[in-house]
N, C-alpha and C positions, 0 to 999 in steps of 0.2 A: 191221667197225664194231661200235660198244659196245651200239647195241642190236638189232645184227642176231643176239644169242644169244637162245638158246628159256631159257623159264623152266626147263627140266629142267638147265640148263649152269648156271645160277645157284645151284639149288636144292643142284645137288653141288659148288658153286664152294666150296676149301679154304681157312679162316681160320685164320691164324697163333695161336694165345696160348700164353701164357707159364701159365696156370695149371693146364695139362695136366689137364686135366676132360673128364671122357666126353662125346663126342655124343650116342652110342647110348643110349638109353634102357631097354635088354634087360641094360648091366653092371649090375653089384653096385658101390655105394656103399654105405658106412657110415654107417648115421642117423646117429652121432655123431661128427661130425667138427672135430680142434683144429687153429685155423691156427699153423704154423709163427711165428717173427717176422719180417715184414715185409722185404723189402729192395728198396728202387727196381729196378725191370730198367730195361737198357740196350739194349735192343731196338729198331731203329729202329722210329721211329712209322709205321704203314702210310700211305700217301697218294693219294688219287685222282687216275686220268688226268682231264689237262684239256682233251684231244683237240678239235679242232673237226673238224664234219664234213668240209668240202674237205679235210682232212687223211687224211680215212677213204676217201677214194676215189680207186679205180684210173685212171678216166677223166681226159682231160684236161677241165677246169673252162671252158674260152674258150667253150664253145657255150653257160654258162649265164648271162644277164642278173645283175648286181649285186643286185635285186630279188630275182629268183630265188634265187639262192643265201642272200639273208640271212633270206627263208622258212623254207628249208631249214634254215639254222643256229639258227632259231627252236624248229623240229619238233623239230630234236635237242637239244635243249637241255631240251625235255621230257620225250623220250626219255630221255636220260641221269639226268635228276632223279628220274623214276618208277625205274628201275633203283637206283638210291644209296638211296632209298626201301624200296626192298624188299628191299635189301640188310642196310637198319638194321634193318627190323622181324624180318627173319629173326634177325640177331644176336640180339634181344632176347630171342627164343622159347630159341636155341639157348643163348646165354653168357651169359645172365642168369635166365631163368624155369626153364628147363630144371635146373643148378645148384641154384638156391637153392629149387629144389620137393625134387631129392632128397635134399639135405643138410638139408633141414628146420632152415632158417635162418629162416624166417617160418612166422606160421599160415594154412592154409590161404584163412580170408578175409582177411587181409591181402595174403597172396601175389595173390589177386585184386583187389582192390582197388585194388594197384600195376598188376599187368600183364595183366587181367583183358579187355579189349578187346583187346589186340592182336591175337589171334587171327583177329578177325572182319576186321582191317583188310589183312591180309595178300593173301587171294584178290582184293581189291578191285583193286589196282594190277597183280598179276599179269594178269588180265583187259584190263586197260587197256596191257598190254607185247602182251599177245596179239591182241588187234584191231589195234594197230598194225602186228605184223607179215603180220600178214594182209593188207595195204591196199598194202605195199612194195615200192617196186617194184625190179627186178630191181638198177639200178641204184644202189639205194638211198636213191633220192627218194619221196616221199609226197608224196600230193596232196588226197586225201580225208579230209584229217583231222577236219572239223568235223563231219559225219557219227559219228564217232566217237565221237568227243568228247561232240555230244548224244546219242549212246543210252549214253555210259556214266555221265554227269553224274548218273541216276535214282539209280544203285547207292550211291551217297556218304550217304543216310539215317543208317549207324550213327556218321557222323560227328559229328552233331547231339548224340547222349547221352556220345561219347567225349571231344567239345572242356566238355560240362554239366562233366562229372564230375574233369575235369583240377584244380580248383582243391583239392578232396578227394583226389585221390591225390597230390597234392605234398605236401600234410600230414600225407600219412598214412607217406609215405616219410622224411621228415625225423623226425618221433615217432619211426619204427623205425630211423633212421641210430643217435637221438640214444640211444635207449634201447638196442639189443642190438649190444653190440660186436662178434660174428663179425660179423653182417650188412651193419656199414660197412667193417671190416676187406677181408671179399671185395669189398667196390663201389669201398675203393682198390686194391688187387690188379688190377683188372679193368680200372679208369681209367689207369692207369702201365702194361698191356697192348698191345701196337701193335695188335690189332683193334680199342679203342676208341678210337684214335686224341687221345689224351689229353682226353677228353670226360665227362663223368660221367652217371650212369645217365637222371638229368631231362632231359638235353638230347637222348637218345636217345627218352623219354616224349614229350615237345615235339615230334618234328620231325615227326609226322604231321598237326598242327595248323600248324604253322609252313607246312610245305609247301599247304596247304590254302587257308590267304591269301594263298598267291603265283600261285594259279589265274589270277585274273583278270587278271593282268600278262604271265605266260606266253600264256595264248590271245588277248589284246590285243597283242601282240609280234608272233602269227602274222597275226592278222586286219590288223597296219597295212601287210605288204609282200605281201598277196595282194591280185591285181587287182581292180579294180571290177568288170569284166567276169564275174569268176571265182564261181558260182555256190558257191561254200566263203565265200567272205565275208558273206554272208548269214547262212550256216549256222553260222559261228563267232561273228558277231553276239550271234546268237539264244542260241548257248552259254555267253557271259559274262554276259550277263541270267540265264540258268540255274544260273552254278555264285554266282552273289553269291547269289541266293535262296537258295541252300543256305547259302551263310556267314553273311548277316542271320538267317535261323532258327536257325543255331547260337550266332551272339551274342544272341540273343535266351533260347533257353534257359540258357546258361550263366550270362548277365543274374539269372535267377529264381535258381540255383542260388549262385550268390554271395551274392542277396540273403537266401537265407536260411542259409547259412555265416556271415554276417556281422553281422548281424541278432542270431543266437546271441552272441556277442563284441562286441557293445555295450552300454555300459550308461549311462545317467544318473544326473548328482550328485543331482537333485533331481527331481520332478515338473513337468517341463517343458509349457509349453504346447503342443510340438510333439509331443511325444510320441504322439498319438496321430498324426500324419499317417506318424511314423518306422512304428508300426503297422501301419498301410494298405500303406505301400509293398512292390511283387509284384517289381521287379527293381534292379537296381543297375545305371543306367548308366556311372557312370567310377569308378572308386578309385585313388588313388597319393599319393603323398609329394610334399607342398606343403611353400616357407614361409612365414611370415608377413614384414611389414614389419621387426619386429626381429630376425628370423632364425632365428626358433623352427621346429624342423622339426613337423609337425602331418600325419597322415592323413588326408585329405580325402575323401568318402563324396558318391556325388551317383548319390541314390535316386530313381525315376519322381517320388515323392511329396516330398520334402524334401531341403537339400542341412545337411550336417553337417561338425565338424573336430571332431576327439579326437586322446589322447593314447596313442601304444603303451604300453603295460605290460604288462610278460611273466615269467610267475611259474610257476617251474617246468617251464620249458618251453613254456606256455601261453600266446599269445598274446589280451591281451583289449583294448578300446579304450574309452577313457573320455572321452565327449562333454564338452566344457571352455569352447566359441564357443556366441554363440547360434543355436541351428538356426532353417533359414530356408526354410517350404514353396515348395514350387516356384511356387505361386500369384503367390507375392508375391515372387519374384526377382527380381532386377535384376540383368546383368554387361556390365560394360564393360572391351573391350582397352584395356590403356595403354603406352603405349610407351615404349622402353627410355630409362630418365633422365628420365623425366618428374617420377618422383617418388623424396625423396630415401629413405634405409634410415632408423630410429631402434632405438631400445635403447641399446646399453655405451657409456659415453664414448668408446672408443675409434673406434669405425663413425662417430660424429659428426664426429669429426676428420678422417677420410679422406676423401681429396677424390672418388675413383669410388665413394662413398658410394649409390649409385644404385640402384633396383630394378632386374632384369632381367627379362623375360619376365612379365611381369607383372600380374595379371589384378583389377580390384576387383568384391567380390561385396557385394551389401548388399540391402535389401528398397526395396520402392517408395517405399514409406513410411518414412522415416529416424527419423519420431518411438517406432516399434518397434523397432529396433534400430541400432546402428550399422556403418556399413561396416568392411570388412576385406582388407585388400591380398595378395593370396598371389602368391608366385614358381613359378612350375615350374621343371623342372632343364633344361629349354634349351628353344627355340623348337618343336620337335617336339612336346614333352609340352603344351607351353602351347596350341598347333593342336591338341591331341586333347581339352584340356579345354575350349577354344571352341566345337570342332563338338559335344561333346559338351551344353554347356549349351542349342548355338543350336538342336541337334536336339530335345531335350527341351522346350524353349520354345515351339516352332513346333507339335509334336506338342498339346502344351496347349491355346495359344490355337485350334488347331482344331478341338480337342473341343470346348471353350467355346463359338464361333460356330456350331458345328454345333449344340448344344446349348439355346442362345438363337434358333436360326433354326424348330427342332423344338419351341419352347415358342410362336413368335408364331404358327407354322401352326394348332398346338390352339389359340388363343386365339381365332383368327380363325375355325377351323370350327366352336367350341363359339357364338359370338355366332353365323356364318348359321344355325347350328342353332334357336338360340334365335328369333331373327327368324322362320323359318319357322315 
């Protein structure tokens, strides 16, 4: 079975590449090193088994219930992901970090900066191959997973400052593609490599985070085809309440860390009246690429404190954003879903003339009060995006008016005990 191997089988499991670069860390490399010109390899792309467990086993399958087995093929499915997991992040240490540390392609704090976490995240999953196999039974079914699972859910903490910090090392990766030609040069070398499976370096950064938000779907999988009876569904319950807390605290942090990435890269035409509340704001709930009614593409920004649309302008490489809409504090928000063709597009003569002329995915944002501002129609790029900026405005809304009532309920209480005070 795939993940009946011990982490020492993994650790010395041999990877193909074509760019014949040392593993060992004890050879001689040349600080100075000129690449060659470029030529695609034809090397097949390496691909992973897609194995299902009833696959992996020598026993006949009839003795085990349809339930049963699709537990099992839950667990494994875990299994197998935590394995591909630690698979990638060894890559990263070994054909990417390792490399461009000794050929002194980056400088030391950029080098970290890029792949400066991975380190810590490495032992984390290994641990989690190892309690599994600990648990295994002979035949290769698990039972006790959810046990597991909550004593290893604690360990995930460095996750929180590695999901903050992602939105900084992608920036800072791009700056160094854009700027030092050996160092993109090796990252296509590397990506047209069958070990990176024609994947480029970010997506390898990314999949520790990616895999992170598929927790709760994976242990929700196991917990729907374990019995009621079965004292592990309790226990794996209790684990998905556990691993979300960890992923709300990491969108939480990473939230602050946006907000002040971005925050830097805004600017106003004028001295806006909002401006101060842009100020105040500590996180940045949603950001993505909206468009307007006439089909202007626009940045949409929706800060704890205010929601904003600006314009990309990118100068030199630098991206900055220039607020252009009237901003509109959270206070005084208003949004309503609109449904697809409700209303029609405007702009060029020619969108006038078309007959599916129609908004899609569609969202109006305006203040309470329309004699402050006027309303504004945006699109999202398909129904998905559009569900993420509802929940996201409706949770931020909700979040408000309950401060608000909390807030107004803690003003009548002093009102009321300062008067019996006074009477007395």
């Amino acid at each position: 079975m795939i993940f009946s191997h011990n982490i020492d089988g993994l650790r010395n499991k041999e990877r193909s590449s074509s760019l014949n670069l040392p593993n060992s860390a004890n050879q001689n490399i040349p600080t100075h090193f000129t690449f060659k010109k470029y030529k695609q390899c034809t090397t097949p792309t390496r691909r992973r088994s897609s194995k299902l467990w009833v696959e992996s086993l020598e026993r006949d399958v009839r003795d085990w219930t349809p339930q049963q087995i699709r537990r099992q093929e839950a667990i494994y499915e875990l299994c197998c992901g935590e394995i591909d997991l630690v698979e990638d992040l060894k890559l990263l240490q070994e054909a990417y970090f390792n490399p461009v540390s000794k050929l002194k392609l980056l400088e030391n704090n950029d080098l970290m900066s890029i792949f400066g976490s991975i380190q810590a995240l490495i032992p984390l999953h290994e641990d989690l191959l190892r309690r599994i196999n600990e648990v295994k039974n002979e035949d290769g079914s698990i039972y006790g997973i959810g046990v597991v699972l909550m004593e290893w859910i604690p360990t995930l903490q460095p996750y929180i400052s590695y999901c903050a910090n992602q939105l900084q090392t992608k920036e800072t990766l791009l700056d160094k593609i854009r700027e030092n030609k050996q160092f993109a040069d090796f990252l296509q070398r590397c990506q047209e490599s069958p070990f990176s499976r024609k994947l480029d370096l970010w997506s390898f950064l990314d999949s520790p985070r990616s895999k992170l938000v598929k927790y709760p779907l994976l242990f929700s999988n196991i917990h729907r085809y374990t019995p009621k009876d079965d004292p592990d569904r309790a226990i794996l319950y209790r684990s998905i309440k556990q691993i979300e807390g960890i992923i709300k605290e990491a969108d939480k942090t990473t939230g602050v860390s946006k907000c002040i990435f971005y925050k830097e890269r805004l600017t106003f035409f004028d001295n806006n009246e909002c401006k101060s509340q842009f100020d105040e704001a500590q996180t940045l709930v949603c950001h993505g690429c909206l468009k307007t009614k006439s089909g202007t593409k626009v940045e949409a920004f929706l800060f704890d404190t205010v929601f904003l649309c600006s314009r990309l302008i990118t100068r030199n490489g630098v991206k900055n954003y220039h607020v252009f809409l009237q901003p509109i504090p959270v206070v005084d928000l208003e949004v309503t879903d609109l449904n697809d063709g409700e209303h029609r597009l405007g702009g060029s003569f020619r969108t006038t003339l078309t007959k599916n002329s129609t908004a899609k995915h569609a969202i109006r944002v305006s203040m309470k009060d329309l004699r402050k501002s006027k309303s504004v129609i945006l699109q999202a790029n398909d129904q998905h995006d559009k569900k993420q900026w509802l929940n996201s405005f409706q949770s931020l809304l909700k979040e408000k008016n309950n401060v608000e009532v909390k807030s107004s309920y803690s003003d009548l209480v002093d009102r009321i005990n300062i008067s019996c005070s006074s009477e007395l």
